[in-house]
N, C-alpha and C positions, 0 to 999 in steps of 0.2 A: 641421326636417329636417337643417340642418347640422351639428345637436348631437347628434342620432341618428348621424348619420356617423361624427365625431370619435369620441365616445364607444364607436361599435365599434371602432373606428382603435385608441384605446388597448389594449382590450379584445386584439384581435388581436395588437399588440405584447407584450403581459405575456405571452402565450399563448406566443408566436415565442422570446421571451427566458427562460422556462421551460424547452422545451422544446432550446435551447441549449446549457442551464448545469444540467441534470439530469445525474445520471449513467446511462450506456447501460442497457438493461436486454436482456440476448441470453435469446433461446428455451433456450439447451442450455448445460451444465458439463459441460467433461471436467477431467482429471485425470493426473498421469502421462505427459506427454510425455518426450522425450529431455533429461533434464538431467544435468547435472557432480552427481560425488559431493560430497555436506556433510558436515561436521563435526558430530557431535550433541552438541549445547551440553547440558551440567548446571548449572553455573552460570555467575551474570551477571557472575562476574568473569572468564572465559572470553571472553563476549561482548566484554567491555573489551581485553580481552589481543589481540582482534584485529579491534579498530576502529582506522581513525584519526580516526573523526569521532563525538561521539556529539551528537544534539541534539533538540532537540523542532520539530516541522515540521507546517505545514497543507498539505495539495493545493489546487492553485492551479485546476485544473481543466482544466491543458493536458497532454495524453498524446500521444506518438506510437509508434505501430510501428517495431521497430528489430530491424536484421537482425546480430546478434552476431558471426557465423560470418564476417564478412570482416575483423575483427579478431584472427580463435583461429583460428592456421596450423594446418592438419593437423584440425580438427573437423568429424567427423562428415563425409570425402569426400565436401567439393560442399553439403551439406545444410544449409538456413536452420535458424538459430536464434533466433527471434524473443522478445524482449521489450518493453516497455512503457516508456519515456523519459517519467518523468513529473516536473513542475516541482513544487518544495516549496517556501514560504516560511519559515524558521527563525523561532520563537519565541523558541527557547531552547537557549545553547550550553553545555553540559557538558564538552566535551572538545574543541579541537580550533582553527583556527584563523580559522573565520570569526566572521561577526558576525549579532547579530543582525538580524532584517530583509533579509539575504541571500537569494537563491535561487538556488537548486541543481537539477540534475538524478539523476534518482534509476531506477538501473534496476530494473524490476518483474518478478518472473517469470509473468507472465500476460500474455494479451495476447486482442486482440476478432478474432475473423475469422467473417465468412458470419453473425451473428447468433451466434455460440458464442463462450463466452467459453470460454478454456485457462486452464488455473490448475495450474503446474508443483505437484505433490505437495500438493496442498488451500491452495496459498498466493491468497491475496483482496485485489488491489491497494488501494490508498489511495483515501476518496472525499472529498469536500469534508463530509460528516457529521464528521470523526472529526479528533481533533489527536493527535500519531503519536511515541513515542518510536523514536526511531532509531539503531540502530548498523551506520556506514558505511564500506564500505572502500573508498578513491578507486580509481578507474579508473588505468589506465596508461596509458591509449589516449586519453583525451579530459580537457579540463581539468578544466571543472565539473560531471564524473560522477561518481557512486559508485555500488557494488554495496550491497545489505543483505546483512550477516552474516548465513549460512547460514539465505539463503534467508527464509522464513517466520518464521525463529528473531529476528532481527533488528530486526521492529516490532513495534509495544507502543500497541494502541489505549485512550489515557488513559479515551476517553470510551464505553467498553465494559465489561464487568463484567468482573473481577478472577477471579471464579470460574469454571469451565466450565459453559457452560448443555446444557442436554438435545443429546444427538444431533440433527438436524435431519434433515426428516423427505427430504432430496435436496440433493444437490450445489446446484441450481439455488435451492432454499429458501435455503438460507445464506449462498447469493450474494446475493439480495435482501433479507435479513434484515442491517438494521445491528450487531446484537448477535454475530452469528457473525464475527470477523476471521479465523478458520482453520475449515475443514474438512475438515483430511487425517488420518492416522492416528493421532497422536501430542497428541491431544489434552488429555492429563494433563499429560503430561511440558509441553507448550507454555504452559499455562497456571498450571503451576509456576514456570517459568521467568521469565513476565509477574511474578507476585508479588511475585518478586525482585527484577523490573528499576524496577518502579514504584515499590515501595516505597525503592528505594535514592533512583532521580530519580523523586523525588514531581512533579508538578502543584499547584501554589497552589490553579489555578479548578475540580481538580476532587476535592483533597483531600477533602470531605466533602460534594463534593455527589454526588445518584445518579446514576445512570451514564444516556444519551441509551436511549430503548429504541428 
C-alpha cells in the first residue's frame, strides 16, 4: 500500500512539474495591436548595422508582463503598452560584449492576458523548443534589457525550417505549431531574410541536421 502511495506521489509530481515548465497554451490569437513604427529589414547587414548585440540564446522559461509606456514620455496618452520580459541564456556571442553562459533580458512583443495571447504584427515569442538567433538593441532604460530588431525581423529560429511552410490554417494554429516562428504578413520577405541571417551565423548543432517538427 505504501508503495502504491509513493508511486502516485511521484506520479503526481512529474505531472505538477510538466505542467510548470510547459509553455502557455491560450484559447485566442490576435494580432495588430498599437505598436511603434519598424524599419523593414532587406538585408542581414542592415540588421547588423543596428544591433549592438548579436547572439545565439535559449529561453529559460521565465516571462513576465511589462508595462513599456512608463518608460516612453508622451505614448499613447495614459495607454499601457505591454510586453513580455523574457530571460535568455547566451550560447553563442557574435557581436558584442557579453559572454557566453550570461543571461539577459530580452523584450517580446507578445504578451498572455485572459487566455489570449497578443502577438504585435504576427510576431510568436521565444519557447524553450527552439535556440534563437538574435539581433539586440540594449534598452536605455534598464541594464540587462534589450529590444529585438524590428520586431519579428530580429529572431532567427536555428531549430525551425529555413524555408516558408504552408500558410497555417489560424493565427492560433501557428501559435501552437513549433514550425511556424512568424505569422504575420510578410512572410517571404521574413523568411528571406532568415536565410541570410543563418546562413551568415550558422549553428554547429543544427548545420545538417533537420529541423525539430
Amino acid at each position: 500500500m505504501k508503495k502504491m502511495i509513493w508511486c502516485a506521489s511521484v506520479v503526481l509530481c512529474i505531472i505538477a512539474l510538466y505542467l510548470l515548465n510547459r509553455d502557455p497554451l491560450p484559447d485566442r490569437v490576435t494580432t495588430g495591436f498599437g505598436i511603434p513604427e519598424y524599419e523593414h529589414y532587406k538585408k542581414v547587414e542592415q540588421l547588423e548595422q543596428d544591433a549592438d548585440l548579436i547572439v545565439s540564446a535559449r529561453f529559460t522559461g521565465k516571462r513576465e508582463t511589462v508595462d513599456l509606456s512608463v518608460d516612453w514620455e508622451g505614448w499613447g496618452e495614459g495607454q499601457p503598452y505591454y510586453v513580455s520580459r523574457s530571460a535568455v541564456k547566451i550560447t553563442n556571442v557574435f557581436k558584442g560584449t557579453v559572454q557566453k553562459g550570461n543571461r539577459i533580458f530580452v523584450n517580446e512583443e507578445g504578451y498572455l492576458e485572459d487566455d489570449t495571447y497578443h502577438g504585435s504584427i504576427g510576431y510568436k515569442w521565444m519557447t524553450k523548443k527552439g535556440e534563437y538567433l538574435l539581433f539586440l538593441d540594449k534598452s536605455q532604460q534598464q541594464g540587462d534589457v534589450y529590444y529585438i530588431v524590428g520586431n519579428y525581423q530580429g529572431k532567427f529560429d536555428y531549430t525551425t525550417p529555413a524555408e516558408p511552410p504552408e500558410k497555417p490554417r489560424s493565427n492560433l494554429a501557428a501559435y501552437k505549431e513549433h514550425r511556424y516562428e512568424y505569422f504575420g504578413e510578410h512572410m517571404d520577405e521574413f523568411y528571406n531574410l532568415k536565410q541570410q541571417a543563418i546562413t551568415k551565423y550558422p549553428h554547429e548543432s543544427y548545420h545538417q541536421r533537420r529541423p525539430l517538427p
